[in-house]
C-alpha angles and dihedrals in degrees: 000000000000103000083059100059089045095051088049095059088044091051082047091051093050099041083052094051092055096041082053123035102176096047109121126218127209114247103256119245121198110276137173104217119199111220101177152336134212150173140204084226133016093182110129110268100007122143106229154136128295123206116192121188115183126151117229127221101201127049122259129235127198113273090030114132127240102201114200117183122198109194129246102301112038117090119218117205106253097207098061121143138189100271075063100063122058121198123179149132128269082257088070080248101157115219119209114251118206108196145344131220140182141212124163112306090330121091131209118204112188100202116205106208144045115279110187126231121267092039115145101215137206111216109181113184118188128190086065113157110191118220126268097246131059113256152110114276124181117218115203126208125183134162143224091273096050119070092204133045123247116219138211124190126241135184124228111197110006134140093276096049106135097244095067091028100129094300117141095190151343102277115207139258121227117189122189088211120020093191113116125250088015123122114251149168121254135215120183120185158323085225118180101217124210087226140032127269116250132202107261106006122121131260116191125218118196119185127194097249123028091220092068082076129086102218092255136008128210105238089231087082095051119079124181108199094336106311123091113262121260093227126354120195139171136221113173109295095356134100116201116200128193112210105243112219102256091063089051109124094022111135091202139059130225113167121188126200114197120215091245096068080078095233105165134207112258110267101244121054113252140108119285133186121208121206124218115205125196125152093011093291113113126223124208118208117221103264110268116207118235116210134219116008126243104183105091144047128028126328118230092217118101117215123211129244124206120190125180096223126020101185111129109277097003120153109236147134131270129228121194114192106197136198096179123191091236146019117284110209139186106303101026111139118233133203129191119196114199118185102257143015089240091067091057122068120215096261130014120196115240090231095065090054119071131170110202096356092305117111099243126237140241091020119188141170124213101172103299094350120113114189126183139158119236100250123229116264081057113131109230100243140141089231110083129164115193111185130174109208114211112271073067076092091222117157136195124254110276097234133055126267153078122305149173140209119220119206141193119220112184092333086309113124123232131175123196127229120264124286128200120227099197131191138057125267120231106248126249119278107237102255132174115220086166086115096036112134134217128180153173120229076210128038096175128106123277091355128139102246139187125227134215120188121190115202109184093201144330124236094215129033130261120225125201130277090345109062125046159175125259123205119196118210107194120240104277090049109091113233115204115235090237131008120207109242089229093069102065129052144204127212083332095312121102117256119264091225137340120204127193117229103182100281093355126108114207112195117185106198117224102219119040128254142224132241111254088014118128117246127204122194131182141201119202119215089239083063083081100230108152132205113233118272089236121075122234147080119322127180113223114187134186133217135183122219090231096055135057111233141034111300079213154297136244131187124228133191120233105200137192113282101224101201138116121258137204140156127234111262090010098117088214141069137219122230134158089352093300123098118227121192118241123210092245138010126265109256127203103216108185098342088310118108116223114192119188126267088258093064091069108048092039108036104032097031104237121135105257132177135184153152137180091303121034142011128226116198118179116190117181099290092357126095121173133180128213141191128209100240099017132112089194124084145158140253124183083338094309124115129238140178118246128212099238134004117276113248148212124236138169072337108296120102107254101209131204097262105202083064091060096041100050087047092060108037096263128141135215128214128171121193126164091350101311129101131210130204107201140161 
């Protein structure tokens, strides 16, 4: 529908530039447009459905934020979650949506994938409550690319509101079953309409959840009045319903659904109302009562796990067979338990974890804790297969036994049946790490430091890409979110991965490696690890995946970094705890920090003279000469190139201040905006 009336305007557009040749266009800017906004009722304080349709003009990335604002009055569920909120194209093309999140009257939707500009979107919100008083109100949407919301006008509680839309009267709702979370048949009427049916045309079915919905139905289970429907669809919570030709000319409405179309009871017991729309009036059903509840606790099905090998610390992949009590839909979150923090690694891509055969969305990992959402494409349904191949990383338990895995499906508890880990595990070789070294390539304070670690022999073996060793910074140090596996080496060969666990460093080696044989790792400085800010004595130990216990511990003192700090454009420098002003800022030209002549001289202690034209510095046995414009200068008599020209400001020459540094044995550090010269 939409698609038509944009390819008209671009047909008009085109027909006008070549009616017109010397008609000027503005240059386009990106812009959201709003096209419309709805609601399934526009009755004052009435909970309901949004849809929102706006075009955008620049294309999406995942994590970007789609900000809708509803005005004063109108109250917005806080606990809405994704399987709340449906995005998707006018091609019925669903988007996944990351996360929700709520404030106020205004709602934030984190999409997790690319959506390409140009792309007319859906957007459907329910959890709407609609203001006390009668009104327009005009709702605003934007998106992480605009720097201003688009609005669109809607009226609560007009003539047209759905609760007076044509209706003579509530029409009833008769289940063949009223459990919750049960299959059932439906019947909906009889409705008196205010017009006729017509072959062909559409009646919409709106039901309270979405998950009461199968993700289609054959129109052979569908009847309206009396006769099967000519073509039946589904939209989130939404059945559409051709009117088949037998029914054309009825003035009233009767829709059967048959057991068979798999429509199942709302999950928690309560009372719900359906809506029926044709002809654009809306019809609302008395409220039916549901009864039990089925969404909470702890299930009492078991669900099955498959593993392809089930030897003791074994690398492999997991298989969950589920028979849930209800449907799981798009946006469902998802937790796996495993027994213990040793079988999960510290991040696990979303590709090597699928659910019905579809890699899931918005995966984390919090010890032995997987978390995921249920992507779209997926088909509502109680059967669910999660399975983690095996480049998950995840491992057995290392000791024989029988274990389960317990799961959360939409906040409903599950526990697997037992399975068996079989086989018996070599013992450790006897080795001595009495004399095993660790070490920092810097010991001083707030300082990016390297890190070597000597083990003199491991009593079990380390095989590649699957076992590991695991290296604990105690709190004070700063661990980086990712390191890089080229910065870290083993036994001379870069890492195959490294994960971060909290504190924790998690090093795979790429070769493997024998039992009673020594390893050396190293950290690099450019892996980002930092020493603590405060000075003392810290415990670092070290683990391998293939033996209980700590391998073994070593302190390290941290001590004072005695330097000098500033901060680029801060006309003032730190030293010994008191500030001291400076005659000019430091500048940054180019990436390269220059710092006045008078840095120098006061803050590092070297003899330094200038004028408008030149700088002398004389460090111990360095003297170096410098001119104001000049990218040459001398030391001992010989010339260099400088980074950048030395300059003149608030008449005193600012000098490139790595030159100087790297010339008399000083160091620069730079941490959180400040930098720091040491030796």
């Amino acid at each position: 529908m939409r698609k038509k009336l944009h390819a008209g305007v671009s047909l008009l557009l085109a027909t006008s530039v070549f009616a017109s040749p010397l008609v000027l266009f503005p240059q386009a800017t990106y812009a959201l447009s709003v096209e419309d906004v709805s609601a399934d009722d526009t009755d004052t304080d009435e909970e309901t459905e949004y849809t929102i349709e706006f075009e955008i003009d620049k294309a999406l990335s995942a994590g970007d934020i789609i900000t809708v604002k509803f005005p004063s009055g109108f109250k917005v569920d806080k606990n809405l979650k994704p399987r709340d909120v449906i995005l998707e194209d006018d091609d019925g093309d669903e988007y996944d949506i990351y996360d929700v999140s709520v404030s106020g009257t205004t709602i934030e939707v984190e999409i997790d994938e690319k959506i390409s500009k140009g792309t007319l979107l859906i957007l459907t919100i329910d959890g709407i409550t609609n203001p006390k008083s009668k009104g327009d109100y005009k709702i605003s949407v934007k998106t992480s690319a605009e720097n201003s919301f688009k609005t669109e006008e809607i009226t609560i509680g007009g003539k047209n509101s759905s609760s007076k839309s044509g209706s003579s009267g509530k029409f009833d709702v008769k289940l063949g079953n009223s459990n919750a979370g049960q299959e059932t048949s439906i019947s909906l009427g009889r409705i008196k309409l205010s017009t006729k049916l017509r072959e062909g045309k559409t009646i919409t079915v709106t039901f309270p959840d979405r998950k009461m919905l199968p993700s289609s139905i054959n129109r052979n289970y569908v009847e309206v009045n009396g006769e099967r429907a000519d073509r039946v669809t589904i939209s989130g919570s939404t059945v559409r319903i051709d009117v088949p030709e037998d029914a054309d000319g009825d003035s009233y409405l009767e829709i059967d659904f048959l057991k068979s179309a798999g429509i199942e009871n709302p999950s928690s017991g309560k009372s719900y109302v359906i809506e029926v729309e044709y002809d654009k009036k809306t019809y609302k059903s008395d409220s039916f009562e549901i009864k039990g509840s089925s969404s909470s606790g702890t299930s009492s099905s078991a669900f099955d796990v498959s593993i392809t090998n089930s030897s003791p610390g074994a690398r492999t992949s997991y298989t969950l067979d589920f028979n849930l009590d209800e449907r799981v839909a798009y946006g469902d979150r998802v937790e796996i338990e495993f027994p213990s923090v040793e079988m999960v690694p510290p991040v696990i891509s979303s590709a090597n974890v699928t659910v019905n055969n579809i890699a899931v969305s918005g995966l984390s990992v919090s010890g032995n804790r997987v978390s995921f959402n249920i992507p779209s494409g997926f088909s509502s349904t109680n059967k669910m297969t999660v399975r983690f191949a095996e480049l998950a990383y995840i491992i057995n338990p290392r000791t024989p036994g029988s274990y389960e895995i317990v799961a959360k499906v939409d906040g409903k508890t599950y526990r697997s049946k037992k399975f068996d880990i079989t086989g018996n595990t070599a013992p450790a070789v006897p080795v001595d790490n009495s004399t095993a070294t660790l070490a920092l390539s810097r010991a001083t304070a707030s300082t990016p430091t390297g890190l070597q670690v000597g083990i003199k022999g491991l009593g079990k073996p380390l095989t590649r890409g699957q076992d590991f060793i695991e290296v604990v910074l105690p709190v004070g140090f700063t661990v980086p979110a990712y390191v890089p596996a080229n910065t870290v080496t083993v036994n001379g060969v870069a890492a195959n991965y490294v994960g971060v666990r909290g504190q924790n460093l998690v090093v795979f080696p790429a070769q493997d490696i024998p039992a009673n044989t020594a390893v050396q790792i190293n950290f690099a400085e450019t892996a980002a690890i930092v020493n603590p800010a405060t000075t003392g004595m810290y415990s670092i130990s070290i683990f391998s995946s293939e033996e209980q216990g700590v391998l073994f511990a070593r302190p390290v003192n941290i001590v004072a970094l005695n330097g000098v700090g500033f901060k680029a454009n801060v006309a003032s420098y730190t030293k010994n705890g008191a500030t001291h002003a400076l005659a000019t800022a430091p500048i940054v030209v180019n990436g390269h920090t220059l710092m006045p002549a008078s840095f120098y001289r006061d803050g590092l202690g070297m003899s330094v003279t200038w004028n408008n034209t030149s700088a002398r510095i004389v460090s111990g046995n360095t003297t170096m000469q410098f001119t104001v414009g000049s990218k040459t200068a001398t030391v001992n008599g010989q010339s260099i190139t400088l980074p950048e020209a030395v300059q003149l400001r608030n008449n005193i020459p600012v000098i490139p201040l790595r030159a100087v540094a790297e010339r008399t044995g000083y160091q620069i550090i730079y941490v959180n905006g400040i930098y720091t010269v040491y030796r």
